[in-house]
C-alpha positions in Angstrom: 6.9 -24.5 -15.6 9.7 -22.9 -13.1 12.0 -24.8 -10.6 12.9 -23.7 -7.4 16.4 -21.6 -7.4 15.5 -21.1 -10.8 17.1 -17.5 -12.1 14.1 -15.6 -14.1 14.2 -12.0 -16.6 10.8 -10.9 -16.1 9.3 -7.6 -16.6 7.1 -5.9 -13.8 3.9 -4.8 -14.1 2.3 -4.1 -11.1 2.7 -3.6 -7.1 2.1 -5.5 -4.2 1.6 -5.0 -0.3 5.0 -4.9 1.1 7.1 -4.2 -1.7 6.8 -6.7 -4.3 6.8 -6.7 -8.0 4.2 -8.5 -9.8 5.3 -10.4 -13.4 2.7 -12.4 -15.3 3.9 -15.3 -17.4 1.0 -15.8 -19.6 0.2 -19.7 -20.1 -2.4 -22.1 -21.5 -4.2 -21.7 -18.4 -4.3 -17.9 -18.1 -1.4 -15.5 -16.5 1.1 -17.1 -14.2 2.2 -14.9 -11.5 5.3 -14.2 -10.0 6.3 -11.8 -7.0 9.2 -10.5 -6.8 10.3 -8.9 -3.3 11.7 -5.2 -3.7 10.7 -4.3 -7.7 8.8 -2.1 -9.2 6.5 -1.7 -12.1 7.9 -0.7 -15.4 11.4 -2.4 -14.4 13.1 -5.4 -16.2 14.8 -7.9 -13.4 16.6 -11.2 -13.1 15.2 -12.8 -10.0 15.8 -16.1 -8.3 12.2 -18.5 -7.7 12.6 -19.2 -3.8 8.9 -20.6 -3.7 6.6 -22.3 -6.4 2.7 -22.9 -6.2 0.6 -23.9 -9.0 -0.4 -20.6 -9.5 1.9 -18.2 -8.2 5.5 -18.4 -7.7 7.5 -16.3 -5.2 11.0 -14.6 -6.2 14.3 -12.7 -4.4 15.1 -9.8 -6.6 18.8 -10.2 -7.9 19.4 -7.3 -10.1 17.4 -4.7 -12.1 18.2 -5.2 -15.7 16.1 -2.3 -16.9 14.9 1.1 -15.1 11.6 1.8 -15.1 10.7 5.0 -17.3 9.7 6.5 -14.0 12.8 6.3 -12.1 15.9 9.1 -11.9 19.0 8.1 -11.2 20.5 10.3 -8.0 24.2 10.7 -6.5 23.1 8.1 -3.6 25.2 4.3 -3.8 21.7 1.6 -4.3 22.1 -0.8 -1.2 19.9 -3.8 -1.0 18.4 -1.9 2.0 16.7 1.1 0.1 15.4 -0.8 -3.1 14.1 2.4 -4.2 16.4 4.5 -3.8 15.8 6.4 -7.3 11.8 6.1 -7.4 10.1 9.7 -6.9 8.8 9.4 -3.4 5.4 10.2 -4.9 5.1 7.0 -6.8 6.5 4.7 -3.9 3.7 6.7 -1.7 0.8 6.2 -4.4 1.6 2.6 -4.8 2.0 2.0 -1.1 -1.3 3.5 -0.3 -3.1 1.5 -3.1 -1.7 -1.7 -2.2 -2.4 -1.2 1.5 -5.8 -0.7 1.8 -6.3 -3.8 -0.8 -4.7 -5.4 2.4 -7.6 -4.3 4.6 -10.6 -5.4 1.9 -8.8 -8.6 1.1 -7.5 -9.7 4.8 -9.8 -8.0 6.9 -13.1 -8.2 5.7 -13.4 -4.2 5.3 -15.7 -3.8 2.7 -14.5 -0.3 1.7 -11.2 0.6 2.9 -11.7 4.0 1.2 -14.6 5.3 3.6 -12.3 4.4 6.7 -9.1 6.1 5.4 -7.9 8.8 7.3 -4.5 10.4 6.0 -1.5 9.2 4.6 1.4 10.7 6.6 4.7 11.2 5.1 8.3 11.1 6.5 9.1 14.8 7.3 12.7 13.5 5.8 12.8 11.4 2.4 16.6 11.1 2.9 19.2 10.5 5.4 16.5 10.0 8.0 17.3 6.7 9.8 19.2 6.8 12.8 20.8 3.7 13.7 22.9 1.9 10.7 25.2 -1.7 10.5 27.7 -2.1 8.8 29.2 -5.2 8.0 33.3 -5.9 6.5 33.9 -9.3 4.7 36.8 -10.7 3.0 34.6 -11.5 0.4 33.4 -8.6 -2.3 31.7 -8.0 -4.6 33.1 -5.5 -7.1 30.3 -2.6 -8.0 32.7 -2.0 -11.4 33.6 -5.1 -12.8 30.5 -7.5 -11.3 33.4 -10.1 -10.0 33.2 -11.6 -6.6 36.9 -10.8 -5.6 38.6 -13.0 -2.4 41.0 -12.0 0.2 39.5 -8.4 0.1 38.8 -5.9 2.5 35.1 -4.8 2.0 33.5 -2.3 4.2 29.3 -1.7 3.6 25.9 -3.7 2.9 25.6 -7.0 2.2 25.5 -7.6 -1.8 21.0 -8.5 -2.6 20.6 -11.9 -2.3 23.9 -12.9 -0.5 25.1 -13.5 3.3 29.1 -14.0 2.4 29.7 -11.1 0.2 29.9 -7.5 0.7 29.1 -4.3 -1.5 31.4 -1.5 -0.3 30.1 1.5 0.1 32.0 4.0 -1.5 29.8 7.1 -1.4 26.5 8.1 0.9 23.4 5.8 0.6 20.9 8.4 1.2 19.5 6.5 4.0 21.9 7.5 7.1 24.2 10.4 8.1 26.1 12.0 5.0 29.1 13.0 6.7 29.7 10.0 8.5 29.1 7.6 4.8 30.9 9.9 3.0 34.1 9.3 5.5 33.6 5.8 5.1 36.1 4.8 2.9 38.9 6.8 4.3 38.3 4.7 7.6 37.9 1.3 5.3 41.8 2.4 4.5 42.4 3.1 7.9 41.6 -0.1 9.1 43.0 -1.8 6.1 46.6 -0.7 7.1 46.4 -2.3 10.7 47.0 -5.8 8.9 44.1 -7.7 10.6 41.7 -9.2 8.1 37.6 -8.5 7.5 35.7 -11.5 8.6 35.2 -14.4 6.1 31.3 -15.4 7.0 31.8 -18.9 5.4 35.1 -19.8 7.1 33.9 -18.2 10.1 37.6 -16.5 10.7 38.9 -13.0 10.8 38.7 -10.0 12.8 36.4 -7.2 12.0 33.1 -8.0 11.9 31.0 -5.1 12.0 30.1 -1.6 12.8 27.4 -0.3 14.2 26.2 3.7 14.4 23.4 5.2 16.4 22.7 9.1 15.8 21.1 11.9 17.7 19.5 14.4 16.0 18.8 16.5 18.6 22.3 16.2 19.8 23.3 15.7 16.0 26.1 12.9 17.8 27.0 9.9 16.5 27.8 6.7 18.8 29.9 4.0 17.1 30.5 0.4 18.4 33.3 -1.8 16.3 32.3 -5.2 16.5 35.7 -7.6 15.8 36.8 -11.2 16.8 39.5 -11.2 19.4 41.8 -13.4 17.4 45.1 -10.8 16.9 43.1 -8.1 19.4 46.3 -6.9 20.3 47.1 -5.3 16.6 44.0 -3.5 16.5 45.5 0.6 17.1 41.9 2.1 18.9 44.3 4.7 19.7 44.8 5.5 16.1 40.9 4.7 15.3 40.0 7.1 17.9 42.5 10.4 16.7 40.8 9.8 13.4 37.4 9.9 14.2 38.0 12.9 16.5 39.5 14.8 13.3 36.9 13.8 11.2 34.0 14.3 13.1 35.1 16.5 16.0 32.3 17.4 18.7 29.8 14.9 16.5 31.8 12.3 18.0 29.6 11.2 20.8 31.5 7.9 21.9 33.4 4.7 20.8 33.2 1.2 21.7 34.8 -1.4 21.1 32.8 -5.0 21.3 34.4 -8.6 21.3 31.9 -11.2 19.7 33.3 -14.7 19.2 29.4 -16.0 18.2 30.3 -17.0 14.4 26.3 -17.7 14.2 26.0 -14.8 11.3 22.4 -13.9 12.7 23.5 -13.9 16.5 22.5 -10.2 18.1 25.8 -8.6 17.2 26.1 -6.0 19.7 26.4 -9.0 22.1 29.9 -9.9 24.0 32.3 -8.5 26.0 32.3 -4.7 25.4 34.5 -1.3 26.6 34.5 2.3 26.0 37.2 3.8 23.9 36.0 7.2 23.9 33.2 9.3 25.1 29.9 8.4 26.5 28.0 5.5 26.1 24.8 7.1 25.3 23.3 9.3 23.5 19.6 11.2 24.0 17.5 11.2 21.3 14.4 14.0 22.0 10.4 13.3 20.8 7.8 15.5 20.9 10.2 17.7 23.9 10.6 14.4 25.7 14.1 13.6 26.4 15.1 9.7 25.6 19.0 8.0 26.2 19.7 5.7 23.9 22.7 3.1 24.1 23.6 0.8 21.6 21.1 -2.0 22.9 18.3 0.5 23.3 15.1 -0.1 21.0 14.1 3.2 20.1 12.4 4.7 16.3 14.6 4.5 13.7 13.3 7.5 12.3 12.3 10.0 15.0 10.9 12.8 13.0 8.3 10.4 11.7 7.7 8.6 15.4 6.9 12.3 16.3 3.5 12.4 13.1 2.8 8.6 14.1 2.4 9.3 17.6 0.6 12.5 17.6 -1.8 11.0 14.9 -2.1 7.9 17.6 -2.8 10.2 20.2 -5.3 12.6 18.5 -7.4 9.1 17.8 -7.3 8.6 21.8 -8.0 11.7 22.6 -10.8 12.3 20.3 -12.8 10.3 23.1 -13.2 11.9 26.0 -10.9 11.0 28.7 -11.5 12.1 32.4 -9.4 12.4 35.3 -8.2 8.6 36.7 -9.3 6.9 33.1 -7.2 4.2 32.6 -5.2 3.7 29.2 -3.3 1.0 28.7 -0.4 0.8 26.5 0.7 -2.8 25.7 3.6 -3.5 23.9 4.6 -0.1 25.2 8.9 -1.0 24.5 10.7 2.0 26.0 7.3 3.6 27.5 7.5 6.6 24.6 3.9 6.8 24.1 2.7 6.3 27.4 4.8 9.7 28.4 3.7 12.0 25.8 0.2 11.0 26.2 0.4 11.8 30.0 2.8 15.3 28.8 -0.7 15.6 26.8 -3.3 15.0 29.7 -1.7 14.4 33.4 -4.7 13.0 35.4 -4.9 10.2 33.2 -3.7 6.5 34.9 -1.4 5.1 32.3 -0.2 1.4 32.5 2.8 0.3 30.4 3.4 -3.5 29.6 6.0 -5.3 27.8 7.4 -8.6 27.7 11.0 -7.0 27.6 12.9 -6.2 31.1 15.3 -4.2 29.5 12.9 -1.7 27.6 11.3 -1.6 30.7 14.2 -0.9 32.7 14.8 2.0 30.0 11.2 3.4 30.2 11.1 4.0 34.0 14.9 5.6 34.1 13.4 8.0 30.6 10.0 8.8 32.7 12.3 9.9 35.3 14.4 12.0 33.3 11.2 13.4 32.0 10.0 13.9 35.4 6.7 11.9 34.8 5.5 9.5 37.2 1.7 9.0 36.0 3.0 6.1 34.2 3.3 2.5 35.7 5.4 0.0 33.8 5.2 -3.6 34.4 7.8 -6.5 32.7 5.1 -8.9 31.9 4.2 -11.2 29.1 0.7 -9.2 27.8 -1.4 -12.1 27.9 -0.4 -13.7 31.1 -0.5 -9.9 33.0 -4.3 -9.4 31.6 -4.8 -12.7 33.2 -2.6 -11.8 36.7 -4.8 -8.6 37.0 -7.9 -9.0 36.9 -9.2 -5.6 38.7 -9.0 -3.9 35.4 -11.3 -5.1 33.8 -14.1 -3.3 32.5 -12.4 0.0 34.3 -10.2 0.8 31.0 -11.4 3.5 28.7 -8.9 2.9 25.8 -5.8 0.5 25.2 -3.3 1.2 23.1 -1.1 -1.9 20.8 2.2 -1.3 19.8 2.9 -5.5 18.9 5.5 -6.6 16.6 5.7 -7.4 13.6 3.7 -10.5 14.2 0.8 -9.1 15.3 -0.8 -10.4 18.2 -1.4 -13.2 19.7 -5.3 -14.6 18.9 -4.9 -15.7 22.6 -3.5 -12.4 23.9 -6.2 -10.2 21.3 -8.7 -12.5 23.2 -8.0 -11.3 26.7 -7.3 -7.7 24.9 -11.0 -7.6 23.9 -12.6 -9.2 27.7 -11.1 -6.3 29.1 -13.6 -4.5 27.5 -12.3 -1.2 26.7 -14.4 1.6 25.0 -11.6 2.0 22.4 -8.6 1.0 21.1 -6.1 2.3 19.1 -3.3 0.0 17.1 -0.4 0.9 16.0 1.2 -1.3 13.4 4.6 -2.0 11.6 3.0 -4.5 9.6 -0.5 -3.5 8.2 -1.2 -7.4 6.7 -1.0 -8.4 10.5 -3.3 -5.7 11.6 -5.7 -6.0 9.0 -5.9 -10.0 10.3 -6.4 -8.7 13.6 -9.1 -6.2 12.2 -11.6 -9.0 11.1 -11.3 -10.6 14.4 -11.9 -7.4 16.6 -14.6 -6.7 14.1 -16.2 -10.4 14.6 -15.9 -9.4 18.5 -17.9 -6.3 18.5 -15.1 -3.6 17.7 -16.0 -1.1 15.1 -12.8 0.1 12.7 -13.7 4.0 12.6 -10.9 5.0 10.9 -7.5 4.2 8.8 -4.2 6.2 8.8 -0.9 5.3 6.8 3.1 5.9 8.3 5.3 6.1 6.0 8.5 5.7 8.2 10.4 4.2 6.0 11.1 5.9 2.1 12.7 3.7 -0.7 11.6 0.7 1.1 8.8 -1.5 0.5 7.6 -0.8 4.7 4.5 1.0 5.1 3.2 1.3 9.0 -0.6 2.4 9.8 -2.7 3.2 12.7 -6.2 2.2 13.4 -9.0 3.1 15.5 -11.7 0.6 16.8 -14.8 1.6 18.8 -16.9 -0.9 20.6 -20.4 -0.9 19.5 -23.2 -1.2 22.2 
């Protein structure tokens, strides 16, 4: 009926976990469906089939043909990266919240999601709430007026849906990171046009800039920019020029500049990586969380939107501490990444033992030099693989009162979850950025003797299909 790479007008009709449309094709043999990543019901959209079953077919959203009745059109450029940018936030959280909890009946064997469901907790911000944003340049663009790919350009923005080589500029705020800085945007696209070196050209593999990459403080309300380029013509490139521009523009918002070499032409390599050196400023910034004080460079992992971290961990915490905890309990926090839960739990209660573990040196490194910033040193932080430490420390088991999971998006482990539950913890609390992995992980801590008490939603992430959640288990006697 469809081929793969096949380019489809459907209309949607319905929602799915994780942002995806749902079209039905009606056939012989009832309604064929199709999923499409990043639309919405009552929209019109072309859409490219990237995977066929005999059932169900799977699609990347090219272009939305036809609003849906309930959208309204705002000032904000769409990117690819906030598909729903002009959706009331209402109706993205109502059909995140539905979809969701379908998650946890279908995956993981809740019977009644409902009964379980705690809150649904909103980002404090809807807009301009993220605070670390790449840009990329390309010599390739595609042009927002006319629909043409144009070559031997000079685009500055997101990459066009659908597309590695070609790049939307963006000529006016996304809505999604710092106004002042995206409204400035195109003045420095000029500014960097006039220097004569070229924007990368991601099929060639040639050029000179590449990309650029902004973290923001709030509390400090800073920005940190890093310009990632090539080092062919290096010499032409003006930072001193750069740098008396971004000074005007942005004054004492100006945190720091750097400037980073990356010769990887691999278009998914990490592209902070290479040879790097400060043009201006600091090198960090410090982020604050629930009156914890956090430095952030430009390798740091830290929550892309902080205001919402600060609901999602409190809710996290008000799970743990809604068991009693006495003095010299032990909580562990695996997956802890920088340590940021670990220290506002022990801000919270100081007498409790806390042990952090992650499979990352450097976030570890980070969560040690932040705990001594914050002065707080009822916290121990170990660089371990989780499974492997659970296994190289015996002597806590059956001495932890409740463990805390902070895994990727993967989930965890089956392994790993299995030494999680022989340690044999009262409770534990799981904090997810992908709810279809934690609902998986649900019906095995279920099958092992953990109870899941209750449900709460995140949503960290407005006008995109990401919803996070948070779940308590108790174990039964």
């Amino acid at each position: 009926m469809f081929q793969r790479a096949q380019v489809i007008t459907v209309e949607i009709t319905d929602y799915a976990f994780g942002g995806r449309g749902i079209a039905k094709v009606p056939t012989e043999n009832g309604d064929y469906i199709i999923f499409v990543d990043n639309a919405f019901p009552g929209q019109t959209v072309t859409a490219r089939i990237a995977k066929k079953r005999k059932r169900h077919a799977e699609a990347k959203l090219i272009e939305v043909v036809e609003r849906a009745p309930i959208e309204k059109i705002n000032d904000f450029q769409e990117i690819s990266g906030a598909p729903y940018i002009f959706v009331p936030i209402e109706e993205q959280q109502s059909a995140k919240r539905t979809s969701t909890l379908e998650v946890y009946r279908r995956i993981g064997g809740v019977k009644d999601p409902d009964s379980v469901f705690d809150t649904f907790i909103s980002s404090p911000e809807a807009y301009f709430y993220r605070n670390k944003m790449e840009y990329s340049f390309s010599s390739i663009e595609h042009d927002l007026e006319t629909g043409e790919e144009l070559d031997d350009a000079f685009a500055l923005g997101f990459k066009r849906r659908g597309t590695w080589w070609k790049v939307e500029s963006l000529n006016k705020p996304s809505g999604m990171f710092d106004e002042q800085w995206e409204t400035l945007l195109p003045e420095l696209r000029e500014l960097l046009k006039s220097m004569g070196l070229p924007a990368w050209h991601p099929p060639q593999k040639i050029g000179f800039f590449r990309h650029i990459v902004v973290r923001k403080s709030f509390h400090q309300d800073q920005l940190l920019l890093n310009f990632v380029t090539s080092s062919v013509g290096k010499k032409k490139f003006d930072t001193k020029k750069l740098v008396d521009f971004l000074v005007e523009k942005l004054g004492d918002r100006l945190a720091g500049v750097q400037h980073t070499i990356n010769d990887n032409v691999a278009d998914r390599a990490k592209i902070e990586n290479g040879e790097w050196k400060l043009l201006y400023g600091e090198e960090v910034v410090v982020e604050r969380l629930l009156n914890l004080d956090f430095e952030i460079s430009m390798e740091s992992f830290f929550q892309t939107n902080p205001k919402s971290a600060e609901r999602l961990y409190n809710k996290a915490l008000d799970y743990v501490f809604e068991e009693e905890i006495k003095a010299n309990d032990v909580v562990m926090d695996l997956f802890c990444g920088t340590g940021t839960i670990g220290q506002i739990l022990t801000s919270r209660q100081s007498d409790v033992r806390i042990i952090g573990v992650d499979i990352v040196e450097e976030a570890i490194e980070d969560a040690k030099k932040n705990a001594k910033r914050n002065g707080i040193d009822g916290v121990e932080f170990y660089a371990a693989d989780v499974g492997k430490f659970l296994r190289e420390y015996p002597n806590f088991k059956g001495k932890i009162k409740t463990i805390i999971l902070d895994p990727p998006r993967a989930g965890i482990a089956p392994k790993t979850l299995k030494k999680v539950v022989e340690l044999g913890a009262e409770n534990i609390v799981y904090i997810s950025c992908n709810p279809a992995t934690q609902a998986r992980d649900t019906d095995t801590l279920m099958q092992e003797g953990y109870n899941l008490e209750k449900l709460s939603l995140v949503d960290q992430f407005p006008h995109t299909g990401h919803i996070e959640a948070i779940a308590k288990y108790k174990k039964t006697e």
